[in-house]
C-alpha positions as CSV (number, residue, x, y, z in Angstrom):
1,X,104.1,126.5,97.4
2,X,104.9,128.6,94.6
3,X,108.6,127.9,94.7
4,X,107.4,123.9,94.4
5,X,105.3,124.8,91.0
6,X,108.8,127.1,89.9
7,X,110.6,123.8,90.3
8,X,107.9,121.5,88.6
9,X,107.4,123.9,85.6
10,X,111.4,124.3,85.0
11,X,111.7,120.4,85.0
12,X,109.2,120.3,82.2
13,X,111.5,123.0,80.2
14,X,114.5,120.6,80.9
15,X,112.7,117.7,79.2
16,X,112.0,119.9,76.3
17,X,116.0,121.1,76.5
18,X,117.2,117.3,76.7
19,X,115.1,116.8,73.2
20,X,116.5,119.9,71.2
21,X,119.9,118.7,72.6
22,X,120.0,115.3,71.3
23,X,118.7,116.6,68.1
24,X,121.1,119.1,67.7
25,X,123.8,116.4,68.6
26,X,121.9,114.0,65.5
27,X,122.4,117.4,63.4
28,X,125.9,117.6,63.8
29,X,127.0,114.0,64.1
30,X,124.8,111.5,62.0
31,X,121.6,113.5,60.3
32,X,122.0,113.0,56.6
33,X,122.4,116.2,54.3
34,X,119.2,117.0,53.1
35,X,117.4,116.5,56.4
36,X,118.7,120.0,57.4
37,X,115.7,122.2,56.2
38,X,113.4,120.2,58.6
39,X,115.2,119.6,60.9
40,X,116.1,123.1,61.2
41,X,112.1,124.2,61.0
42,X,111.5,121.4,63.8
43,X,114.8,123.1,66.2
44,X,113.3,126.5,65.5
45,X,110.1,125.6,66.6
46,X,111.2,123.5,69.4
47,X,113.0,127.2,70.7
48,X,110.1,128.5,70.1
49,X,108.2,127.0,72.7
50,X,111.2,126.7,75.0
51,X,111.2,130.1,75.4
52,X,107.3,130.3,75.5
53,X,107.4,128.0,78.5
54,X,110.4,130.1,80.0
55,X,108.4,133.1,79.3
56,X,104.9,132.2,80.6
57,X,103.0,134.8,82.6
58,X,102.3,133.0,85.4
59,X,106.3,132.9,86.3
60,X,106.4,136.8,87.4
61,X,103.4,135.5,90.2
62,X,105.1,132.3,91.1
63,X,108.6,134.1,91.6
64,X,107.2,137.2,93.1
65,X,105.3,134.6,95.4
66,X,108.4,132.2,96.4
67,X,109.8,135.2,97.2
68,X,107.9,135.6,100.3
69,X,108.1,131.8,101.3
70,X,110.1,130.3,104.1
71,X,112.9,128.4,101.8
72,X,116.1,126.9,102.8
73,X,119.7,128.5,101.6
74,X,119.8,126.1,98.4
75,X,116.4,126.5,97.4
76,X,116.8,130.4,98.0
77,X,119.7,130.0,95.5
78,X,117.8,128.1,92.9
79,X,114.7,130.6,92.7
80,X,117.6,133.6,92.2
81,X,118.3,131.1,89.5
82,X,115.2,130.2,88.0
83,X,114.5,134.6,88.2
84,X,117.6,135.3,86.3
85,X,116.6,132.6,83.8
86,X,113.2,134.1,83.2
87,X,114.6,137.7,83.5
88,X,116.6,136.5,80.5
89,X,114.0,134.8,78.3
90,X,111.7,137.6,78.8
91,X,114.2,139.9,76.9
92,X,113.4,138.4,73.5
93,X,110.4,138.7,71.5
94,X,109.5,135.4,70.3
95,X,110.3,136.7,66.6
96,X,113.8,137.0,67.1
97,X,113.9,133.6,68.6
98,X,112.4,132.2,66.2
99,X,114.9,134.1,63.1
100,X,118.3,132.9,65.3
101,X,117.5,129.2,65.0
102,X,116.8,129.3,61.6
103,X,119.5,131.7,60.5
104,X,122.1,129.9,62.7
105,X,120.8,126.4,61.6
106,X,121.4,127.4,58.4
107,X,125.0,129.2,58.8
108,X,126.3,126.1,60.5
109,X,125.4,123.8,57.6
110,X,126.4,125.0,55.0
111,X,129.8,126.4,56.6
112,X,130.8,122.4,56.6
113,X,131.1,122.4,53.1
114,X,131.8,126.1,53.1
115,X,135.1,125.8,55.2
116,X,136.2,122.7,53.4
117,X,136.1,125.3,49.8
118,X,137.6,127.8,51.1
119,X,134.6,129.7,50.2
120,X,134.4,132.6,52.4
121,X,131.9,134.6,49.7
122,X,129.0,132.0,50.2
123,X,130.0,131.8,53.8
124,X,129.7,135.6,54.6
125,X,126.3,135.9,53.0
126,X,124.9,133.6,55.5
127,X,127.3,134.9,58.5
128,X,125.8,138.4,57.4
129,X,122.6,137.6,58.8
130,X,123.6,135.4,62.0
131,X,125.8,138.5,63.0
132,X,122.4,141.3,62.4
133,X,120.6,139.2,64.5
134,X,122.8,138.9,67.0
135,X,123.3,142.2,67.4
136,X,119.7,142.9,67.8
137,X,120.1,140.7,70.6
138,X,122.9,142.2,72.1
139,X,121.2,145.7,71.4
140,X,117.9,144.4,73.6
141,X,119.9,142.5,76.1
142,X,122.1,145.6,77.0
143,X,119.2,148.1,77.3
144,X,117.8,145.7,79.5
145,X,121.1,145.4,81.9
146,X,122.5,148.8,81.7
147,X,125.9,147.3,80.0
148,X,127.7,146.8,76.8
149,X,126.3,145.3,73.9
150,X,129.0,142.5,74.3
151,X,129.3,142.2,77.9
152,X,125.7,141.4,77.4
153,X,126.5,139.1,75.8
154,X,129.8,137.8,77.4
155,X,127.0,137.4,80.4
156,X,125.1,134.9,79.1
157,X,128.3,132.9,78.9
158,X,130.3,133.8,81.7
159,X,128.1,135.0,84.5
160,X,129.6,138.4,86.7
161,X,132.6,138.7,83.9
162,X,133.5,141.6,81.4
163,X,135.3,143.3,79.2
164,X,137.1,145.4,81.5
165,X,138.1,142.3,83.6
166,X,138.8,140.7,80.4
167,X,141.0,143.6,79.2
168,X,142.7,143.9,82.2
169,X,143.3,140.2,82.3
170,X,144.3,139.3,78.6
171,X,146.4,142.1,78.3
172,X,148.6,141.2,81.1
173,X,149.1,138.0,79.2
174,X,149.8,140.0,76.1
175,X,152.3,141.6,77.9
176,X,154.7,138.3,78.5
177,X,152.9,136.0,75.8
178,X,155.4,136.6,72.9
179,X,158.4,136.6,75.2
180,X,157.4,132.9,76.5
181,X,156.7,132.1,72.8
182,X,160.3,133.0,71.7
183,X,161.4,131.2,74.7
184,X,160.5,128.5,73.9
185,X,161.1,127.9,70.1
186,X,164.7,128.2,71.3
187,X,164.1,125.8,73.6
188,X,162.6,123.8,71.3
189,X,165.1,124.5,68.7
190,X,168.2,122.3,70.8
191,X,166.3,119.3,71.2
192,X,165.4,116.8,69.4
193,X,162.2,114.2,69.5
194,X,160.4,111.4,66.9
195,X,157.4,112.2,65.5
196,X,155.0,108.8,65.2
197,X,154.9,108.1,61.5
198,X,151.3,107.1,60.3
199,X,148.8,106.3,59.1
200,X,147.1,105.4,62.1
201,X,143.6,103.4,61.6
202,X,140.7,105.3,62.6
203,X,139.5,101.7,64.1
204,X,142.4,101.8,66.2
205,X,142.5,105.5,66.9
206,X,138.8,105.0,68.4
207,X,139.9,101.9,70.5
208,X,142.6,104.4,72.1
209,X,140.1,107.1,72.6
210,X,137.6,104.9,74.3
211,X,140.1,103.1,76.4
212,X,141.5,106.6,77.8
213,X,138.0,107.8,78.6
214,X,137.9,104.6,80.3
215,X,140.7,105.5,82.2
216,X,139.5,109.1,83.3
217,X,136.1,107.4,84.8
218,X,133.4,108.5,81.3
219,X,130.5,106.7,82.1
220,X,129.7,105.0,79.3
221,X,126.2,103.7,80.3
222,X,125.5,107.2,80.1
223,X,127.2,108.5,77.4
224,X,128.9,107.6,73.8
225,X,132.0,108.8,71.3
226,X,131.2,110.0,67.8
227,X,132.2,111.9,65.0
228,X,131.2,115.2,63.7
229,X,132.7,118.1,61.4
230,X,134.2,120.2,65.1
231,X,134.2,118.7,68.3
232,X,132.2,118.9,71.1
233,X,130.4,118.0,74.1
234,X,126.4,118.0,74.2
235,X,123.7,116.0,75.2
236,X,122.7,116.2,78.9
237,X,124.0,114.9,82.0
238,X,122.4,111.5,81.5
239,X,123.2,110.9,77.8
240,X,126.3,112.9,77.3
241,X,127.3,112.6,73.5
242,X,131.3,113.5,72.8
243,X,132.6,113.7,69.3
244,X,136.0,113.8,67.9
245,X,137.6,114.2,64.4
246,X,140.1,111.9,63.3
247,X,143.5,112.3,61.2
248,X,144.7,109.2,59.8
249,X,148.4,111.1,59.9
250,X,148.0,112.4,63.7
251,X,146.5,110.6,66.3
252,X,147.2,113.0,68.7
253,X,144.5,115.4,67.5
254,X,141.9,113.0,67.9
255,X,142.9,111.8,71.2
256,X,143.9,114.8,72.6
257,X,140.2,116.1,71.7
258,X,138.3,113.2,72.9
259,X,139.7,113.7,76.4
260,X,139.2,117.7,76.0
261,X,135.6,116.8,75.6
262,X,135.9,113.6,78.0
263,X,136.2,116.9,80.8
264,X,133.5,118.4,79.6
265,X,131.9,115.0,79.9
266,X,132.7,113.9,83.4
267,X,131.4,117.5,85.1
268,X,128.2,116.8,83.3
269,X,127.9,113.5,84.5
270,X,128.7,114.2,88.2
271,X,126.3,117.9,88.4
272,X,124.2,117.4,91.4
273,X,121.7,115.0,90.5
274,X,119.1,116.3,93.4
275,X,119.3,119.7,91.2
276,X,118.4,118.1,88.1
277,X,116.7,119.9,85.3
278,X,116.9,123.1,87.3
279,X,119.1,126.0,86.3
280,X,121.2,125.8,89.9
281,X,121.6,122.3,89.1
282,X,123.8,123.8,85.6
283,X,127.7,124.2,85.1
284,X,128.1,127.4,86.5
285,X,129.8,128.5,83.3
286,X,131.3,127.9,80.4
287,X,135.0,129.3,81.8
288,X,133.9,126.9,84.6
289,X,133.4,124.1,82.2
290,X,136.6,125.0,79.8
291,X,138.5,124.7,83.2
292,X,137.2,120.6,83.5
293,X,138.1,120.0,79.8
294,X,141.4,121.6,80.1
295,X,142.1,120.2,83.5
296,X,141.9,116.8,81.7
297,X,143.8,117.9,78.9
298,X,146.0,119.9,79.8
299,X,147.4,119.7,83.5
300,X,146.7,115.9,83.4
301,X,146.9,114.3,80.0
302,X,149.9,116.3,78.6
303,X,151.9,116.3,82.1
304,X,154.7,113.8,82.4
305,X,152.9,111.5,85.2
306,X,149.8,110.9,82.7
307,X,152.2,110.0,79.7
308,X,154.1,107.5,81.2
309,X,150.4,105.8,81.7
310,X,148.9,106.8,77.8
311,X,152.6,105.6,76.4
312,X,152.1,101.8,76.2
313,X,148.5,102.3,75.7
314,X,148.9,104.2,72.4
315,X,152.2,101.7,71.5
316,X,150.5,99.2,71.7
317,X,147.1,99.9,69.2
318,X,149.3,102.5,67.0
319,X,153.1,101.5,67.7
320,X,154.0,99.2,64.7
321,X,157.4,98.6,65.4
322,X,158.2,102.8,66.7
323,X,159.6,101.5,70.1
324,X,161.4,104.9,70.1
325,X,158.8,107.2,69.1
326,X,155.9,105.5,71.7
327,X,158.4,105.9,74.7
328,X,156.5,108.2,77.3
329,X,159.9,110.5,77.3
330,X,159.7,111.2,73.5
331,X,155.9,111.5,73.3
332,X,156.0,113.9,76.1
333,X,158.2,116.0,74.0
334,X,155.7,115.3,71.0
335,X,152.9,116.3,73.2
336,X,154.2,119.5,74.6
337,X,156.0,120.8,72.1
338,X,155.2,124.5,71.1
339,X,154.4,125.7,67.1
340,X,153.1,128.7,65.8
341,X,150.0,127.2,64.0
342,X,146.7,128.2,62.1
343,X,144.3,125.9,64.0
344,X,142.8,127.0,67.3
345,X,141.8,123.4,68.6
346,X,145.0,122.0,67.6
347,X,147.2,124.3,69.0
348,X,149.3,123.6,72.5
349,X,148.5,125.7,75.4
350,X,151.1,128.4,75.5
351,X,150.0,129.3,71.7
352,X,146.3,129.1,72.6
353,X,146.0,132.2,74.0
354,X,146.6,134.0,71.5
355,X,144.4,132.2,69.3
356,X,141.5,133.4,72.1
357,X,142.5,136.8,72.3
358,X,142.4,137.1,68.4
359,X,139.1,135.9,68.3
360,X,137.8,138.0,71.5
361,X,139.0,141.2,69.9
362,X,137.1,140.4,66.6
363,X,133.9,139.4,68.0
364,X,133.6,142.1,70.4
365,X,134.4,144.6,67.8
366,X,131.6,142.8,65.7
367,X,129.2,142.9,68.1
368,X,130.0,146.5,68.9
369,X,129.2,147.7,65.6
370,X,132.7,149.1,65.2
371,X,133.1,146.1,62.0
372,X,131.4,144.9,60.0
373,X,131.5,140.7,58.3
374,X,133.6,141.9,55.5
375,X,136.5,143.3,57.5
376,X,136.9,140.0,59.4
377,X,139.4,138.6,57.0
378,X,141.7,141.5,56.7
379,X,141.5,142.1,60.6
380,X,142.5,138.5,61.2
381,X,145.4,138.3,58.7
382,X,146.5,141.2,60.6
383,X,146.4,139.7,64.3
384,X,147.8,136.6,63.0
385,X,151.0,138.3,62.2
386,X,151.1,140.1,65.0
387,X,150.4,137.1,67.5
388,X,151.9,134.3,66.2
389,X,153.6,135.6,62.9
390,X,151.5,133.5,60.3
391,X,149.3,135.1,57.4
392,X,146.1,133.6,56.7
393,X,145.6,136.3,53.7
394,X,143.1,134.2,51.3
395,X,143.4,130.6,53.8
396,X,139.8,131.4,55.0
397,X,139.3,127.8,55.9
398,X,142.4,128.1,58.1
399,X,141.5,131.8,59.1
400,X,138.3,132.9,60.4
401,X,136.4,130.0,59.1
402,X,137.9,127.6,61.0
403,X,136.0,127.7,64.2
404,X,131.7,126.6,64.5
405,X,131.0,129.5,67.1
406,X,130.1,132.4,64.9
407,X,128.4,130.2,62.6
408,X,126.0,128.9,64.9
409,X,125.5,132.5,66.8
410,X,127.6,131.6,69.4
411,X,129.1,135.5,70.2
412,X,130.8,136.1,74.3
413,X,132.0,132.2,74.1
414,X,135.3,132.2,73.3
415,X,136.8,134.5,76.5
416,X,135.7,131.0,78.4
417,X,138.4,128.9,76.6
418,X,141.3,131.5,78.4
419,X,139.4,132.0,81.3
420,X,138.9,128.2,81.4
421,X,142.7,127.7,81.2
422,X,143.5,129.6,84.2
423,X,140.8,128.3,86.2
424,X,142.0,125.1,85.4
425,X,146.0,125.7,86.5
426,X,144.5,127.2,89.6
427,X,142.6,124.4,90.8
428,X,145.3,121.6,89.9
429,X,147.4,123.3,92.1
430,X,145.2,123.4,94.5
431,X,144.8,119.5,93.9
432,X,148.4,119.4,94.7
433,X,148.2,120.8,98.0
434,X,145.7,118.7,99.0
435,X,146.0,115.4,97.7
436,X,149.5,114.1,98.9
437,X,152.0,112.6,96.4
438,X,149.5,113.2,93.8
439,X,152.0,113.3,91.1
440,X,153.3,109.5,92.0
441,X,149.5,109.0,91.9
442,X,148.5,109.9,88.2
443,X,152.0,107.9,87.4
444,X,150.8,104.8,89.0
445,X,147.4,104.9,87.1
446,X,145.5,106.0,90.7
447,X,143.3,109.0,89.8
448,X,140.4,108.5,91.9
449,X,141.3,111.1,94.7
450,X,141.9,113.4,91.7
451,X,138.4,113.1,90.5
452,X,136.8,113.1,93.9
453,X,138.8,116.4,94.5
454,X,137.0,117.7,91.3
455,X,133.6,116.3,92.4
456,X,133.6,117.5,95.8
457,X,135.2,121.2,94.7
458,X,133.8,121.5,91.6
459,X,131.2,119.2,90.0
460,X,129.0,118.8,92.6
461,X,128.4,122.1,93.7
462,X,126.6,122.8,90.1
463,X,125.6,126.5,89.9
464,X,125.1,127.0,93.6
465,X,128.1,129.4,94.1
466,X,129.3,132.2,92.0
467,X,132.5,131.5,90.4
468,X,134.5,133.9,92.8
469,X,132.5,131.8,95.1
470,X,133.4,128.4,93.6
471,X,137.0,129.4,93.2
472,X,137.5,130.5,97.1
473,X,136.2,127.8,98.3
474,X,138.0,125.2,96.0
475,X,141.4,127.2,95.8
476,X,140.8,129.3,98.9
477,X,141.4,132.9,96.1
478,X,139.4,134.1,93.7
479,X,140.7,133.7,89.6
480,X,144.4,134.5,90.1
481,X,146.4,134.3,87.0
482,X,149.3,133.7,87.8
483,X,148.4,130.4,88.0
484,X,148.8,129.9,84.4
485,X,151.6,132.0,84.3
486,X,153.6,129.7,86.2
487,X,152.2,126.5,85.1
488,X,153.4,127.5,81.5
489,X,156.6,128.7,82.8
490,X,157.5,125.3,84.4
491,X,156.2,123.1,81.8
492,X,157.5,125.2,78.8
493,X,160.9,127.3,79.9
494,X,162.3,125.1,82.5
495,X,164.3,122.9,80.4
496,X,166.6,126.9,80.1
C-alpha cells in the first residue's frame, strides 16, 4: 500500500528530526562556545537532508496513490497530514534552507553575548539577514497559499489562524486590557505582602524545581532539567529536555518557568504513541501547546489550591527562618501580584498580553515589508509606553532583544503565547465542570483526574482534530475569549 510506505518513509524523517533536536538542545544548553561554527554547518546540513527526504519525488505518487486506497478515518487523517507536510517542504528550494540554518544558527549565538552588552548594533547586522530570509520565505510561501506574507507564516505555527482573526481577537483585549491593568494596581496598592528575601541556592532552587515536576507527573525516565540562556521545551516525546534559568535573588522565576515548560513537557510525553514519528501524531499547534504550559502555570500553579501544596515545599528548601513570607496566603499574593515590567517571560498573566501584542504588531509589520530592523527599537519604545507605560529607549537587552524567537527565525510564534492563554482558561473551566470538587482536589495534592482530563481531551488526540475541532469536543465551543476575560477578572479584580 502506498499509504504504508508514506508512513514508513515519514518515520525515517522523524529519526532524523529526534537527532537535529537533541543537537539543537546540546547547542543551547551544554555545547561549548567555539563549537558553534560546526555545529552550525552539521544542523544546516542535517535540514538539508530533512527537507530532501520531505521533498522526495516519489511522495507526489505515493500520496496521489493512498489517495485512492481503502483507509480507515485516522489513517485518512494522517495522509491529509503527511500531504500538507510535503505541500510545505516542497515550497522551499533547498538553497534557502540551507541559508536559514546557518544565518539563524548564527543570530542566535552571538545574540547570548549580544543581549547581555546591550549591543543592539552587532545584533542587528546579524538580525538583518535572518529577517531577508525570512521574508523570502514568507514571499514563496504566500504565493503558494494565496494569503499574506505573515499569515503564511502565522500558518506554519498556528494552523487555520490569521491576522484577521487575530485582529479581531487582540483588539477586543486591547479594548479592556488597560482598564484591568489600572484596576488592579489599585488593588494592589491597599494591600500589603512579604517578599522572600534571598539569595536562594541554585542547588536548592533545582531540588524545588524537580520535586514540583515530580508533583505534576514529568516523566523523568524520559526526560531531564537543564540550564540554558531562554527557556524552553525540546527534545522529542521520548527524551524531552526542559531548561530553566536561575536567579539567585528570585526563585520564583525559575520555578515558575520550569513548570511552564514542565506543560509543555507532559503533552509531549502523553501524544499518541501509536502516531509516533508521524505528523498526525504532532501537537496540533503551538497555541495548543502554549495552552498546556500555561494550564500548568497559570490556572494550576498560581491558583490558591496549588499554593497551599508548593508553600511548605518551597519553605522548607528556601524558607530560612521566613515563616511569614513562605505561608501559602502571602506567597499567593507574591505570585499573583500584577507589575508593569520589561521582561516578557517574567511577567504575570494580566500584563502578558500586552507583551504579545507588542511583539505581534512588530513582527507582522517586519514581515510585511512595511519596517524595516532599524525601526524596531524606536517602534518598541513607543508601544511600551503605550501598553504598559515603560520606556525601553536605549535598554535593548530589556527591549527587543530580550526574547530568542527573531533571532533564531522564529516569525508567526508569538500570537501562540495569547492564543495559548485563552485556550488554556477555556479548558480549565471545562475541567471544572467535569471533574467534581476539583478545586478541594489540587488542595489536597490529588491531580490525577486533572491530568487524565488533559490526556483524554487534549494530549492524546495529537493532531487528529483541528483546533476548532479539539476545542468543541474538549469544551463543547470553539476558542471563546471570554474565558480569559473572566478568569483574569476573578483572580485579579475580585478582591474590589
Amino acid at each position: 500500500m502506498s499509504y504504508q510506505q508514506l508512513h514508513q518513509h515519514f518515520l525515517k524523517i522523524s529519526h532524523f528530526n529526534h537527532l537535529d533536536a537533541i543537537c539543537s538542545w546540546d547547542q543551547a544548553a551544554v555545547m561549548p562556545d567555539g563549537g558553534n561554527d560546526a555545529r552550525g554547518a552539521a544542523m544546516a546540513e542535517l535540514s538539508v537532508l530533512i527537507h530532501q527526504l520531505t521533498t522526495a519525488p516519489q511522495l507526489a505518487d505515493w500520496i496521489a496513490a493512498a489517495e485512492t486506497e481503502t483507509l480507515d478515518a485516522q489513517q485518512t487523517v494522517s495522509l491529509t497530514a503527511i500531504k500538507r507536510r510535503w505541500q510545505q517542504a516542497n515550497q522551499l528550494p533547498e538553497d534557502l534552507v540551507m541559508a536559514q540554518s546557518l544565518a539563524n544558527s548564527t543570530c542566535e549565538h552571538a545574540w547570548r553575548e549580544q543581549r547581555k552588552n546591550n549591543d543592539w548594533s552587532g545584533f542587528k547586522t546579524n538580525l538583518a539577514k535572518v529577517v531577508e530570509l525570512a521574508r523570502e520565505e514568507a514571499k514563496i510561501r504566500a504565493a503558494g497559499t494565496s494569503v499574506s506574507r505573515y499569515d503564511a507564516m502565522l500558518d506554519l505555527y498556528e494552523p487555520g489562524m490569521n491576522c484577521e482573526k487575530l485582529d479581531v481577537l487582540f483588539g477586543e483585549v486591547k479594548t479592556w486590557l488597560p482598564e484591568f491593568i489600572q484596576r488592579a494596581a489599585d488593588i494592589q496598592a491597599r494591600k500589603t505582602f512579604i517578599m522572600p528575601q534571598g539569595p536562594f541556592a541554585i542547588a536548592q532552587q533545582k531540588e524545588l524545581g524537580m520535586a514540583v515536576m515530580q508533583l505534576l507527573g514529568f516523566d523523568f525516565t524520559h526526560g531531564r532539567l537543564d540550564v540554558s540562556a531562554h527557556p524552553f521545551c525540546g527534545g522529542v516525546p521520548t527524551d524531552v529536555r526542559i531548561t530553566t534559568r536561575y536567579d539567585e535573588s528570585d526563585f520564583m522565576k525559575a520555578l515558575f518557568g520550569v513548570i511552564h515548560e514542565t506543560g509543555h513537557a507532559r503533552y509531549e510525553q502523553n501524544l499518541p504513541a501509536q502516531w509516533t514519528g508521524l505528523p498526525v501524531g504532532e501537537a496540533r499547534s503551538m497555541g495548543v501547546h502554549e495552552s498546556q504550559s500555561l494550564f500548568f502555570e497559570m490556572q494550576l500553579a498560581r491558583s490558591p489550591e496549588f499554593t497551599r501544596l508548593l508553600a511548605p515545599m518551597a519553605a522548607k528548601l528556601l524558607g530560612r527562618e521566613q515563616d511569614a513570607a513562605f505561608t501559602d496566603a502571602n506567597l499567593y499574593s507574591v505570585n499573583t501580584r500584577m507589575k508593569r515590567d520589561f521582561i516578557r517571560v517574567d511577567a504575570d498573566e494580566l500584563t502578558y498580553p500586552a507583551h504579545v501584542i507588542l511583539r505581534y504588531e512588530i513582527e507582522r509589520a517586519l514581515i510585511e515589508g512595511d519596517i524595516e530592523v532599524d525601526d524596531i527599537p524606536a517602534l518598541w519604545n513607543e508601544k511600551m509606553q503605550a501598553y504598559l507605560g515603560l520606556s525601553t529607549e536605549g535598554n535593548y537587552r530589556n527591549g527587543c532583544m530580550q526574547d530568542i524567537h527573531w533571532a533564531g527565525g522564529s516569525f508567526g510564534y508569538f500570537p501562540s503565547y495569547t492564543l495559548g492563554a485563552m485556550y488554556a482558561a477555556q479548558e480549565f473551566a471545562a475541567a471544572d465542570r467535569a471533574i467534581p470538587q476539583l478545586r478541594e482536589k489540587i488542595a489536597a495534592g490529588n491531580l490525577s483526574e486533572l491530568f487524565q482530563w488533559l490526556k483524554d481531551n487534549i494530549w492524546a488526540k495529537g493532531s487528529l482534530l483541528s483546533t476548532d475541532e479539539l476545542m468543541t469536543a474538549a469544551t463543547g465551543e470553539p476558542l471563546n475569549a471570554r474565558y480569559f476575560k473572566a478568569h483574569l477578572e476573578r483572580r485579579y479584580l475580585s478582591a474590589e
